[in-house]
C-alpha positions, 0 to 999 in steps of 0.5 A: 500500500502507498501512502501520500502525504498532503499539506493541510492548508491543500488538503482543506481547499482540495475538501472545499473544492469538492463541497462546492462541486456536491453542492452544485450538484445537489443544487442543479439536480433538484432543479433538473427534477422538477421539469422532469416531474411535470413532464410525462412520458408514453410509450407507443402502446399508451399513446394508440390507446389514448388516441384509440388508433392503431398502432401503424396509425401511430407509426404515419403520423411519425414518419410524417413527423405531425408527433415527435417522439423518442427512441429509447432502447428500441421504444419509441417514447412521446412526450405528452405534451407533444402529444397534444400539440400535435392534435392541435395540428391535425 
């Protein structure tokens, strides 16, 4: 095992430092969370029920880009929200 010596005046600003870096985190991150909390995500499957549309129906209306969408390990995910801007569309 190695044993590294540091000088405490270093040691303190090196603890500093990465109290700031945690508290930026701690901060940015609640912040983050809370636009991820209002918006809600569907997958293909609740978006066609929703809709009462099949889900090749689905599938034009995204390859006619009139909703975005998400893909996420191979699902395609929609925001509500767009969901909604998009019946204002049609």
């Amino acid at each position: 095992m190695e044993v590294i010596t540091i000088d405490s005046k270093a040691y303190r600003d090196l603890m500093d430092k990465i109290e700031k870096i945690a508290d930026y985190i701690a901060n940015h991150s609640n912040s983050n969370q809370h636009v991820a909390d209002k918006e809600i995500w569907l997958d293909s499957h609740e978006v066609a029920n929703l809709l009462h549309i099949s889900i090749k129906t689905l599938q034009r209306l995204r390859r006619d880009n009139l909703i975005s969408y998400t893909i996420l390990r191979g699902r395609c995910l929609y925001r509500l929200s767009e969901i909604e801007r998009g019946l204002k569309v049609l």
